[in-house]
N, C-alpha and C positions, 0 to 999 in steps of 0.2 A: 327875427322875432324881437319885438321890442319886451326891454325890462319888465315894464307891465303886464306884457302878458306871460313874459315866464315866471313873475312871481304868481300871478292869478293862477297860471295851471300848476305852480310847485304847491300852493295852499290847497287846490284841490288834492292832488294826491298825498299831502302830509294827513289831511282828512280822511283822505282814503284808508290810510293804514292805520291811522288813530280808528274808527271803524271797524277796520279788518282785526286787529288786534284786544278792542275788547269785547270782539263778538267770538274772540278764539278763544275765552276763558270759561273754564268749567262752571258747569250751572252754582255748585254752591259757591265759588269765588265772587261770580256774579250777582248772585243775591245776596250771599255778603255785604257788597259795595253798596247795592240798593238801598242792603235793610240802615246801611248807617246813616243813611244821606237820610232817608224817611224818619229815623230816630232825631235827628237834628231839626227839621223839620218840626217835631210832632213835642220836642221840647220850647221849638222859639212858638210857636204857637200857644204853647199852656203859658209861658211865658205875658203873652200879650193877654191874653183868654184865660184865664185859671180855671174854669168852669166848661172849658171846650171837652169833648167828650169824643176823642178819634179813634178808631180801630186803625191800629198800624199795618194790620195786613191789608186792608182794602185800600189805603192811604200808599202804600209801597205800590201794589196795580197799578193806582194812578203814576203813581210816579216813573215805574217804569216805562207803562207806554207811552206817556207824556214825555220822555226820553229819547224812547227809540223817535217819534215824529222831529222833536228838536234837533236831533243830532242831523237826520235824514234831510228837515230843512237848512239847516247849515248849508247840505251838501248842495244842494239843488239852487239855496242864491249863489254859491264860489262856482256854481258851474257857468250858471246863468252870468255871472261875471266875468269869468275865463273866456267866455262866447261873444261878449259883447267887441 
């Protein structure tokens, strides 16, 4: 197996467990993490916007699912990569 492909398939499975391990964390850990990234978020925006008007709970939704897809495409180019 050449270098390239054992780092392509070691970056998939470092993914893999990167993955596995923040889908192992307890729901309010989880939302935790969410709600700060969406606080950050919802301050650089009034920042730019002073006058913007967000609800942080329907702003977090997005963010999360928006999440779970980003993380899941990650997987799927390093796979597609690993394949090539």
């Amino acid at each position: 197996m050449s270098l390239y492909k054992y780092l392509s398939w070691t970056a998939v499975i470092l993914w893999m467990t990167l993955i596995f391990n923040l889908s192992s964390q307890i729901v309010e850990q989880s939302n935790q993490l969410s709600t700060g990234i969406t606080e950050i978020i919802v301050k650089t925006v009034k920042r730019i916007v002073p006058q913007a008007d967000l609800d942080i709970y329907k702003l977090n939704h997005i963010v999360r699912k928006s999440t779970h897809f980003f993380v899941y495409l990650v997987l799927g180019l390093l796979v597609i990569n690993a394949l090539r």
